[in-house]
DRENBANU-583785 format. One line per 5 residues: their letters; for each residue x negated, y, z of C-alpha. Coordinates in Angstrom, 2 decimals. Example, Ala and Ser with C-alpha at 12.3 -4.5 7.8 and 13.67 -1.06 7.14 Angstrom:
BEGIN
as) -12.30/-4.50/7.80 ~ -13.67/-1.06/7.14
//
This chain:
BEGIN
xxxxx) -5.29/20.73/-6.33 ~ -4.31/23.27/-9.04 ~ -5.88/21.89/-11.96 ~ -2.19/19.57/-11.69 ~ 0.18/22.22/-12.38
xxxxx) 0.23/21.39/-16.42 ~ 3.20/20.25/-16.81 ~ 3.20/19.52/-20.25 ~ -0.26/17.60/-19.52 ~ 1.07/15.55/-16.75
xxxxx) 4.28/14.68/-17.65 ~ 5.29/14.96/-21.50 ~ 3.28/12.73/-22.21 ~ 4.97/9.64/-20.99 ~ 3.62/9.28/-17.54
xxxxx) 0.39/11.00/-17.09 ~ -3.42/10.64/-16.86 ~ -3.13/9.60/-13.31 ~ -6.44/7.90/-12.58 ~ -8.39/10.95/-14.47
xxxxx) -5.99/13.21/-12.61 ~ -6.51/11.72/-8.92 ~ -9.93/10.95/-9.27 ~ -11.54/13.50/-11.00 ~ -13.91/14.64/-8.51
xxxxx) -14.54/15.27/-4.53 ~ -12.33/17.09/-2.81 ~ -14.47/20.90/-3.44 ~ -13.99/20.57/-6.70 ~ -9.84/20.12/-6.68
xxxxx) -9.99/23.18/-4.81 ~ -12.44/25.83/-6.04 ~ -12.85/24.87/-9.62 ~ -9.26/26.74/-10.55 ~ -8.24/26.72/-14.66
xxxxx) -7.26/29.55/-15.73 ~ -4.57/27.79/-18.51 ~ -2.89/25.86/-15.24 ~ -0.63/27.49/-12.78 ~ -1.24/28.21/-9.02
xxxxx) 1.12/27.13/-6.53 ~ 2.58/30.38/-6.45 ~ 3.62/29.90/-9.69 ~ 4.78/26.39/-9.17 ~ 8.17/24.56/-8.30
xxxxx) 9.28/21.43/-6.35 ~ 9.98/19.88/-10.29 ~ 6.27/20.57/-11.22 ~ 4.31/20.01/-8.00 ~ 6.56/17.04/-6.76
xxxxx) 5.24/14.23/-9.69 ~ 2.05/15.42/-9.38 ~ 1.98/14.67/-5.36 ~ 3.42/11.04/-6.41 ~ 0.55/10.61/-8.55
xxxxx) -2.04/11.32/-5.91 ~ -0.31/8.93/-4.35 ~ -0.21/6.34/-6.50 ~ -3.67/6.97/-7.75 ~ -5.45/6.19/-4.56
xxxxx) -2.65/3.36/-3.26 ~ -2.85/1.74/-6.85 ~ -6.32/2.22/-6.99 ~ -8.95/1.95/-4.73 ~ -6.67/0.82/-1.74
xxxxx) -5.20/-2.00/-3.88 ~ -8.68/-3.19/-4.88 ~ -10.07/-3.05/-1.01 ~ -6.37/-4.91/0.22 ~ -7.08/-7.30/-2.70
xxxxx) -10.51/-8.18/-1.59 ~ -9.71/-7.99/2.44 ~ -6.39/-10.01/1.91 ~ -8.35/-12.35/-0.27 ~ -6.49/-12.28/-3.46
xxxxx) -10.05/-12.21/-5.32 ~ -13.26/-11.56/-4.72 ~ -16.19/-10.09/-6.05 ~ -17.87/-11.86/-9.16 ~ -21.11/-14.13/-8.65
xxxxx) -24.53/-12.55/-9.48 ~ -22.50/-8.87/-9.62 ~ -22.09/-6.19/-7.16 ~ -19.63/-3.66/-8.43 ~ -17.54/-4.04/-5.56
xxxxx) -19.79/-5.81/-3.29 ~ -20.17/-3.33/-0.30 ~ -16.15/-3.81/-0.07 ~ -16.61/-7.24/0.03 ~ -19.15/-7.56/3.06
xxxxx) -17.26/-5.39/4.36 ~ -19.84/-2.59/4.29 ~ -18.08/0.46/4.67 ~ -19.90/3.52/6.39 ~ -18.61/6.74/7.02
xxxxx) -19.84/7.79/3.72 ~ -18.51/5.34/1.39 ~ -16.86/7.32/-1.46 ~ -14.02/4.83/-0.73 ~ -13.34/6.16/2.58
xxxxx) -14.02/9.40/1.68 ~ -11.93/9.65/-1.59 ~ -8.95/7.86/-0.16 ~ -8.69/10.52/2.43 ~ -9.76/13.71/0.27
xxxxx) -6.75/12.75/-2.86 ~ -3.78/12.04/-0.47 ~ -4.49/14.75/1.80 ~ -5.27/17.07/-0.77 ~ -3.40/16.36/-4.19
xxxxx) -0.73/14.24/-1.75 ~ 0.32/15.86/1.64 ~ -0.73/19.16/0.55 ~ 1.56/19.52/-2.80 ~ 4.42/17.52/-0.21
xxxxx) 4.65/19.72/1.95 ~ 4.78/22.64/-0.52 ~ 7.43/20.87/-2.22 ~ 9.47/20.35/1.44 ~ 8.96/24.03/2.23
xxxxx) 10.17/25.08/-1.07 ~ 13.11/22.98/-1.53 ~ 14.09/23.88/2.54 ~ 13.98/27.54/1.44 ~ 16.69/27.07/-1.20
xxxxx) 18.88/24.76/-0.23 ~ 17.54/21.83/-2.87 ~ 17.69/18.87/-0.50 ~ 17.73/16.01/-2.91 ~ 14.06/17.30/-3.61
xxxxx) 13.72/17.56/0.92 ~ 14.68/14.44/0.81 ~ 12.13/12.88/-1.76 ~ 9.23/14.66/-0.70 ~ 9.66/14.04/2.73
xxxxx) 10.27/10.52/2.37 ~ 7.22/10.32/0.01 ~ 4.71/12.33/2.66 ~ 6.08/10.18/5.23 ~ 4.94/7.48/3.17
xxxxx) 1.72/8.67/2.09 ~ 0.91/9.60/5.84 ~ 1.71/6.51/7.03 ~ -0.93/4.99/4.76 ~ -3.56/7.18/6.00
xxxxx) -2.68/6.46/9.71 ~ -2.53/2.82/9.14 ~ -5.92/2.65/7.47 ~ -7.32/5.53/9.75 ~ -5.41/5.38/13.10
xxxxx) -5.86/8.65/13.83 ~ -5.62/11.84/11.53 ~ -5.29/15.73/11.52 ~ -1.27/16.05/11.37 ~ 0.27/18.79/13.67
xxxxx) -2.13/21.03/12.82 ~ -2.91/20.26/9.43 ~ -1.63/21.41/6.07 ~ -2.40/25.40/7.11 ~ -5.36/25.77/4.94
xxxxx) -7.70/28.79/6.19 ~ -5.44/29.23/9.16 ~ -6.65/25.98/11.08 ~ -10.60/25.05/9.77 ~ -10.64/22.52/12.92
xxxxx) -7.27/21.03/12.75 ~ -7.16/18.76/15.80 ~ -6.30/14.62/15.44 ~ -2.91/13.38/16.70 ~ -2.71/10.10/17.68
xxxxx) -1.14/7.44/15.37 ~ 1.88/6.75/17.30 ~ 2.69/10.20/18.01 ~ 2.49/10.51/13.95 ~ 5.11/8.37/13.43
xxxxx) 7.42/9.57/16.04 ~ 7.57/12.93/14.08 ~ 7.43/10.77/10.49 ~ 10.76/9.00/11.72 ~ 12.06/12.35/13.39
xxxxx) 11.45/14.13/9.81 ~ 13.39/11.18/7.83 ~ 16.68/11.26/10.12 ~ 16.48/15.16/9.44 ~ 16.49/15.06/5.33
xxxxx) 18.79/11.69/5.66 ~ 20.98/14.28/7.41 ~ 20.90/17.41/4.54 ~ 24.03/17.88/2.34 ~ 23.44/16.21/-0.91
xxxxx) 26.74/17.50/-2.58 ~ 25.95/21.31/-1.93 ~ 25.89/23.23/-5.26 ~ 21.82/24.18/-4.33 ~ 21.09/20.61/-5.07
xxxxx) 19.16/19.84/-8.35 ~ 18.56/17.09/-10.64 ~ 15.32/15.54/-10.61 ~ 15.91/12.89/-13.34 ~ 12.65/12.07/-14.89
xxxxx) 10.59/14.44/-12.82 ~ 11.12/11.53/-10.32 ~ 8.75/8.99/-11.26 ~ 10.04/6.40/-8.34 ~ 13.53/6.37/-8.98
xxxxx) 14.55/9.09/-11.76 ~ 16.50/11.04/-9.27 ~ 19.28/8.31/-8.31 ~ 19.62/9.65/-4.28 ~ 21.06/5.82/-3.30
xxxxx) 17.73/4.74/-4.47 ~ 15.86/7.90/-2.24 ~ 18.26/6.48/0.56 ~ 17.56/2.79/0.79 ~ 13.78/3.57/0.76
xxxxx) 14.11/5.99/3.14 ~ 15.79/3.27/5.37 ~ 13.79/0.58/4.37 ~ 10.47/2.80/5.38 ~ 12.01/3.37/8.60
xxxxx) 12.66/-0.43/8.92 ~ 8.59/-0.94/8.39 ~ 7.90/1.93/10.41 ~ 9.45/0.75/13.91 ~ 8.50/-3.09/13.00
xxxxx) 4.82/-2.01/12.84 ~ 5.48/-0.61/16.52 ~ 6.61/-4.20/17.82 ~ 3.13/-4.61/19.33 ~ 2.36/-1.04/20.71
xxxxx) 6.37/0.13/21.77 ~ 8.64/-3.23/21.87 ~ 11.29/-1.06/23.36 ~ 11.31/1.56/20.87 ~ 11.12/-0.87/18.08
xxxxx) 13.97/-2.68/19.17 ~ 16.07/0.55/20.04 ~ 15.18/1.89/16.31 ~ 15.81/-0.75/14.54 ~ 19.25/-2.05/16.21
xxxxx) 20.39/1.77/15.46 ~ 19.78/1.62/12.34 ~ 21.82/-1.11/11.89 ~ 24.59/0.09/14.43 ~ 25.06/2.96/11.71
xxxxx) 25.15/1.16/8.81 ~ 21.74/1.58/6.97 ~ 21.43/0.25/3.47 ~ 18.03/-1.00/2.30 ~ 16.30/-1.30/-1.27
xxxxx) 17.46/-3.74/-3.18 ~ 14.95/-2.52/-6.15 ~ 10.93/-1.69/-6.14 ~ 10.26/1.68/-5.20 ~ 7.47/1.83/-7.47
xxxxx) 5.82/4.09/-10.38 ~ 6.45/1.88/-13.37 ~ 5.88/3.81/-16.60 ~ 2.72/3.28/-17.40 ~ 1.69/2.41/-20.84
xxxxx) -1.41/0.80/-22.67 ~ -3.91/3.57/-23.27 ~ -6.51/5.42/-21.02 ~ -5.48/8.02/-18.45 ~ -2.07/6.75/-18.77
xxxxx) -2.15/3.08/-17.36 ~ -2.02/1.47/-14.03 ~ -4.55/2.53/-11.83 ~ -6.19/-1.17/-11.09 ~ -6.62/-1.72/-14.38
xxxxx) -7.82/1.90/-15.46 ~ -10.29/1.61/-12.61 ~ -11.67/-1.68/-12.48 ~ -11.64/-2.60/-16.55 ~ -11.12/0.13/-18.74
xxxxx) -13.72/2.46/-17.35 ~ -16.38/-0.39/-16.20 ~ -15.79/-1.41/-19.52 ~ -15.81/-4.78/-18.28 ~ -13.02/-7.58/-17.54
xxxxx) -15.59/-10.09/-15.31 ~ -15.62/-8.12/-11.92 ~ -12.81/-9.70/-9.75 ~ -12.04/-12.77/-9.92 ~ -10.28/-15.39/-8.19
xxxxx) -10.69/-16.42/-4.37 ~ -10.32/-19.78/-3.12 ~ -8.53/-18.48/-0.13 ~ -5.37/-17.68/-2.60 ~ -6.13/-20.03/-5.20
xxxxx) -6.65/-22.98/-2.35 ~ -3.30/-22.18/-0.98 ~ -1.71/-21.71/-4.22 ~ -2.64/-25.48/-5.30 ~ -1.93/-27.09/-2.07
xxxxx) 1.94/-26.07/-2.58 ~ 1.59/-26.35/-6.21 ~ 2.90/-22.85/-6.79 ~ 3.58/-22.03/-10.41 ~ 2.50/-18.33/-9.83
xxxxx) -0.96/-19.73/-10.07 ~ -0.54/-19.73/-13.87 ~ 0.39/-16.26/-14.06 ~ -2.54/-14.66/-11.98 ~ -5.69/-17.22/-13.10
xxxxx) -4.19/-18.73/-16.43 ~ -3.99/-22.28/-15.03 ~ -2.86/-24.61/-12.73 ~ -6.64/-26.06/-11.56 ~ -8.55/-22.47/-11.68
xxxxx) -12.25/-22.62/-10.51 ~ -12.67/-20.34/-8.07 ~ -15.37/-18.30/-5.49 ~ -14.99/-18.66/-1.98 ~ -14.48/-15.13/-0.74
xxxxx) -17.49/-12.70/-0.49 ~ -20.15/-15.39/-1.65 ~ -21.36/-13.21/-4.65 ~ -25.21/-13.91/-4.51 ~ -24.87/-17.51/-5.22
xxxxx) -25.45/-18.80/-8.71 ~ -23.20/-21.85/-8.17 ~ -21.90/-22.67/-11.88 ~ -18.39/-23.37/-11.21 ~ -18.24/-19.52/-9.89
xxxxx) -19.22/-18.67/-13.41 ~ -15.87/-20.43/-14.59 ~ -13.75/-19.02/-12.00 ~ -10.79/-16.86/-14.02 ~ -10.21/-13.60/-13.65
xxxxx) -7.37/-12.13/-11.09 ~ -4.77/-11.18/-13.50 ~ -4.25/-7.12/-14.44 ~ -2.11/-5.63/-16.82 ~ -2.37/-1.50/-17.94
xxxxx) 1.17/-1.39/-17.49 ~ 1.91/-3.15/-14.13 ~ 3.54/-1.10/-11.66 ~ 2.61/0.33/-8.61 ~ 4.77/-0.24/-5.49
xxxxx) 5.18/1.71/-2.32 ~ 7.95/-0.90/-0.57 ~ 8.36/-4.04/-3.09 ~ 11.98/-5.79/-3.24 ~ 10.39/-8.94/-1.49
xxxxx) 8.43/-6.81/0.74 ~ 12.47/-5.41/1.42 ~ 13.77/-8.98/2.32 ~ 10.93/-9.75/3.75 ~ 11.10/-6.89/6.75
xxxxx) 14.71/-7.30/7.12 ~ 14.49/-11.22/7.70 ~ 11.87/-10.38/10.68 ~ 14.36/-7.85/11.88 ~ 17.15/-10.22/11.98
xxxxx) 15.16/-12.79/13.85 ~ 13.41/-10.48/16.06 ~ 16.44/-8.61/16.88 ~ 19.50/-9.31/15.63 ~ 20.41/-13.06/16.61
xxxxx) 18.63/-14.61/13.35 ~ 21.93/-15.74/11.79 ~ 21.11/-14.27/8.79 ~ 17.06/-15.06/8.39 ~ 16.91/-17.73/6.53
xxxxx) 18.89/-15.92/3.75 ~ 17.19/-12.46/3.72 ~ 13.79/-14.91/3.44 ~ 14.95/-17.11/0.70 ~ 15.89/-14.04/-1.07
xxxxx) 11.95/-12.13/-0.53 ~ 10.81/-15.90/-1.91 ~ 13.24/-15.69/-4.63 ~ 12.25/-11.91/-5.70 ~ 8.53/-12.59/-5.12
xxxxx) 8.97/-14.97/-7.98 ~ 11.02/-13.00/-10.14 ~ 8.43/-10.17/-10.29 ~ 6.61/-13.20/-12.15 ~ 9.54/-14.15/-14.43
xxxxx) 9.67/-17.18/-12.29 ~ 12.17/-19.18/-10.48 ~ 11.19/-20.19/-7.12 ~ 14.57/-22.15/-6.16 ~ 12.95/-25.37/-5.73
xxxxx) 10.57/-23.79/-3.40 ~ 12.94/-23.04/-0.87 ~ 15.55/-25.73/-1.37 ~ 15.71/-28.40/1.31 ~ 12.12/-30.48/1.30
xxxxx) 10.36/-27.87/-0.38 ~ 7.17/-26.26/-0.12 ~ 8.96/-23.35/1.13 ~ 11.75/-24.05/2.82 ~ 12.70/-21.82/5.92
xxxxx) 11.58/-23.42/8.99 ~ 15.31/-23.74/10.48 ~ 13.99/-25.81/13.54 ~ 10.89/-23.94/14.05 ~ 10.18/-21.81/16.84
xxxxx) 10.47/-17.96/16.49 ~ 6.46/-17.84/15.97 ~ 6.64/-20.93/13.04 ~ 9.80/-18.50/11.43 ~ 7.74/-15.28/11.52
xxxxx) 4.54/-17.00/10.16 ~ 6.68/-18.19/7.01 ~ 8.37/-14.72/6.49 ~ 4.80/-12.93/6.77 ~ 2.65/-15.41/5.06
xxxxx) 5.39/-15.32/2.07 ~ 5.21/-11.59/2.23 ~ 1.51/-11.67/1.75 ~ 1.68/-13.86/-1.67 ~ 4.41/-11.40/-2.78
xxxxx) 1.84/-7.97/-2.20 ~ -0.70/-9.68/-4.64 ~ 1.63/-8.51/-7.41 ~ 2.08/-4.73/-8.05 ~ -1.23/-3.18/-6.46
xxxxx) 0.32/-3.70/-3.23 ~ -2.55/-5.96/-1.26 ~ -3.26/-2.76/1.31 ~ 0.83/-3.96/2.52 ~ -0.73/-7.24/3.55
xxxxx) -4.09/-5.91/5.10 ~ -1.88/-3.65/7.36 ~ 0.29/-6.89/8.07 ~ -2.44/-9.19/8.47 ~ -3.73/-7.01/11.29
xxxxx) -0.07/-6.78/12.54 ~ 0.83/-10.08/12.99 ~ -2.02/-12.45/12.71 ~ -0.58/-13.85/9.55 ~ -2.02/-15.53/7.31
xxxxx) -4.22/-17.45/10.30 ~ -7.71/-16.70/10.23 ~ -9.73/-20.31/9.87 ~ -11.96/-21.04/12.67 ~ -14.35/-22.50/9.12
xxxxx) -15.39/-21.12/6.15 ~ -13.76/-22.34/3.13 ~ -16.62/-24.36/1.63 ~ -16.07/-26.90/5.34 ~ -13.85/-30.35/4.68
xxxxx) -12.28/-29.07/7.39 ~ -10.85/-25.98/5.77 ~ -7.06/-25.18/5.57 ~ -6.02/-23.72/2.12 ~ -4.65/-20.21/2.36
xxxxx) -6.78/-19.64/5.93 ~ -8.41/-16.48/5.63 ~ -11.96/-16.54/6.14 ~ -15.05/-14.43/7.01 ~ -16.54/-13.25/3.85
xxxxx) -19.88/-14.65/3.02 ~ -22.08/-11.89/3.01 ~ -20.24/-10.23/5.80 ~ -22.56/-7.38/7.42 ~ -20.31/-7.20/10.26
xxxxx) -21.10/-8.89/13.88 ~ -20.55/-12.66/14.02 ~ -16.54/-13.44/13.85 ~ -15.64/-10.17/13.17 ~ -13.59/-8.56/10.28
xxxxx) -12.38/-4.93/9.04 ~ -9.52/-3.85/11.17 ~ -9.50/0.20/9.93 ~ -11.24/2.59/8.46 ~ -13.94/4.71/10.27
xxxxx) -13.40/8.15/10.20 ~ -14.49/9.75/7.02 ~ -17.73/11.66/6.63 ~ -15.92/14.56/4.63 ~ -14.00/15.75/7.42
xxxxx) -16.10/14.54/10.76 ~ -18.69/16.40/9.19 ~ -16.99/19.75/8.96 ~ -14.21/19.29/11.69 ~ -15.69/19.96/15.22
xxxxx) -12.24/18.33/16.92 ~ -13.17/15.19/14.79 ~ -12.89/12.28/17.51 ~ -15.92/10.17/18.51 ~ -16.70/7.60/15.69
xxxxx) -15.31/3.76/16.45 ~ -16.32/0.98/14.45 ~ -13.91/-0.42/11.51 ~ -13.66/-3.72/13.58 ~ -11.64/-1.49/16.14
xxxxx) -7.55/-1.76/16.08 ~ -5.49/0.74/14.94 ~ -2.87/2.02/17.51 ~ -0.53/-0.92/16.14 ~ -2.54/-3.82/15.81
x) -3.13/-6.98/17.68
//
């Protein structure tokens, strides 16, 4: 973790070498091998450490997480006669898998470790536009790891040398204090004269505290409607609160967005999967998206394969040496696309679910014409004759509650495959069902476009798909309250 402290390294120079940064090295290294030229947390501030935090952040989530949710949501897939990212898509993820591990290692270390130092610091003096950041960005960042997880070290984490052996909490109980810790910094004074200015030392929102706000709310808002499974009750009672008071949500990304065109300083995806494989040809597209795309003759088909009548693999059928799959496009990446934590959609998108599930659904049908709407927008698109009367899109008015919910989610889950934000609709898939799973794979007549299939080479049992993450080997290995291992086909705490 200290080799981040450079501030002149990390952040004068436009954004920062974020993937070289966050993925420099196991987890040993980020703590033992200490510079010398770089200052130590005791040396550091909640202006240095707190950037460097986001960038673990969005390292890992814009990363390797957005290349596993691309693949298990079915965005792409791997390319034919390749294998670069083959064991993610048969699903082949052990205990060892430097994905598992790594994703765990960086956002504990460089992420919830440098948070929490930032929330300590800023509590000390009085700074709580910085409280307020950090803790909705750890809250964040934890989330993630309980969602892909279930279960991780969290009361008694964070200590360092005072806890080898922290114990696991379980997921739910995680979120209870998440929530608990957002109403407190929500609650700070943000006019006291022991406030600073973050301005470009915030890399999400350059310090505008409405901004901090609305994703603070709008995090909430996911938070309780990922409960609606697990704790109906408490769902319902958190969310109707919220709105009792008065709470605002994002209408803006929060996302990192400055990235620019050269190495160590560009989005994460494309750092990772083109500019240091040296190679463009390793993802492309999947005839699960591509399939559905065509069927409502989508225009945002242009802008992620480069035509309207892409070839395309079906998902996880890599070994075969059919010659169309050597045509297939590849899934568009730029080095300066952003990375988003909660997408503008995504925004809509949970509050039109809200308002059906809870709030007498008058308002639905606009919150999820205006997630449609945005989702296209991110494209430079117009998707009004999408959701006009008779289109492809249109808001099921006269549809049960179930046919309403499947058209906000399954319009939520084209919207994540822009912005390295595919984990969003992993988590979601698992949440609600949504996009159906097809009973066929998608080579069968039979097939429904946009169905999401069993991948080809699958090496899990018969019918089954990724649901989690096992437990990683870095820390079951050296933790002796580690819980017994479950299988990735397991629910999380949440799920269906």
């Amino acid at each position: 973790m200290n080799i981040f402290y450079n501030q002149k390294k990390l952040i004068g120079l436009g954004l920062i070498g974020i993937f070289l940064v966050v993925s420099s090295g196991c987890k040993k290294q980020l703590d033992i091998n200490q510079n010398p030229n770089f200052p130590t947390l005791a040396q550091g501030n909640p202006s240095l450490v707190f950037p460097v935090a986001v960038l673990a952040t969005t390292g890992k989530v814009g990363g390797d997480l957005e290349i596993i949710g691309g693949m298990w949501s079915q965005y792409f897939t791997q390319a034919s006669l390749a294998s670069q990212y083959a064991l993610i898509d048969s699903y082949n993820m052990p205990s060892t898998s430097i994905y598992i591990n790594q994703s765990y290692d960086i956002l504990f270390s460089s992420g919830l470790k440098n948070y929490q130092y930032v929330i300590d610091q800023s509590q000390a003096s009085g700074d709580w536009i910085y409280y307020l950041m950090a803790t909705v960005m750890k809250a964040y960042t934890t989330e993630v790891l309980v969602d892909l997880y279930d279960k991780i070290p969290y009361t008694d984490a964070l200590k360092g040398a005072g806890d080898l052996n922290p114990k696991f909490d379980e997921g739910d109980s995680i979120y209870q204090n998440l929530l608990s810790n957002i109403d407190t910094a929500l609650s700070k004074d943000f006019m006291s004269s022991t406030n600073s200015v973050p301005g470009n030392q915030d890399l999400v929102f350059k310090g505008n505290l409405n901004n901090w706000i609305e994703f603070a709310n709008t995090l909430k808002l996911k938070m309780y409607l990922r409960m609606v499974n697990a704790n109906p009750s408490e769902a319902e009672a958190g969310i109707t609160a919220m709105y009792n008071n008065g709470a605002t949500f994002l209408d803006q990304d929060a996302a990192v967005t400055n990235f620019t065109n050269a190495p160590g300083l560009d989005n994460p995806f494309f750092e990772q999967n083109q500019r240091q494989l040296n190679t463009t040809t390793n993802i492309k597209a999947s005839t699960t998206f591509v399939s559905w795309l065509e069927a409502n003759h989508d225009s945002r088909i242009d802008y992620y394969f480069g035509s309207t009548t892409p070839n395309s693999i079906n998902q996880g059928d890599y070994t075969n040496n059919n010659p169309t799959y050597q045509t297939a496009p590849i899934f568009a990446q730029s080095p300066t696309d952003p990375v988003e934590f909660i997408s503008l959609p995504e925004s809509y998108f949970l509050q039109a679910e809200a308002d059906l599930r809870y709030l007498g659904g008058l308002n639905t049908q606009s919150l999820y014409n205006q997630g449609v709407l945005a989702a296209f927008a991110q494209l430079g698109l117009d998707g009004s004759s999408f959701i006009a009367p008779g289109g492809a899109y249109a808001f099921p008015v006269s549809g049960t509650m179930d046919q309403k919910l499947e058209a906000i989610i399954v319009q939520k889950w084209a919207s994540c495959a822009y912005g390295c934000h595919g984990i969003e609709a992993f988590f979601e898939k698992n949440r609600t069902g949504y996009p159906v799973s097809s009973p066929v794979y998608s080579t069968d007549p039979s097939y429904i476009p946009g169905q999401l299939v069993i991948a080809k080479n699958s090496v899990l049992p018969a019918g089954m798909v990724p649901k989690r993450f096992v437990f990683p080997y870095d820390e079951t290995s050296r933790n002796t309250n580690s819980p017994a291992p479950v299988p990735s086909t397991t629910k999380v705490w949440w799920g269906l």
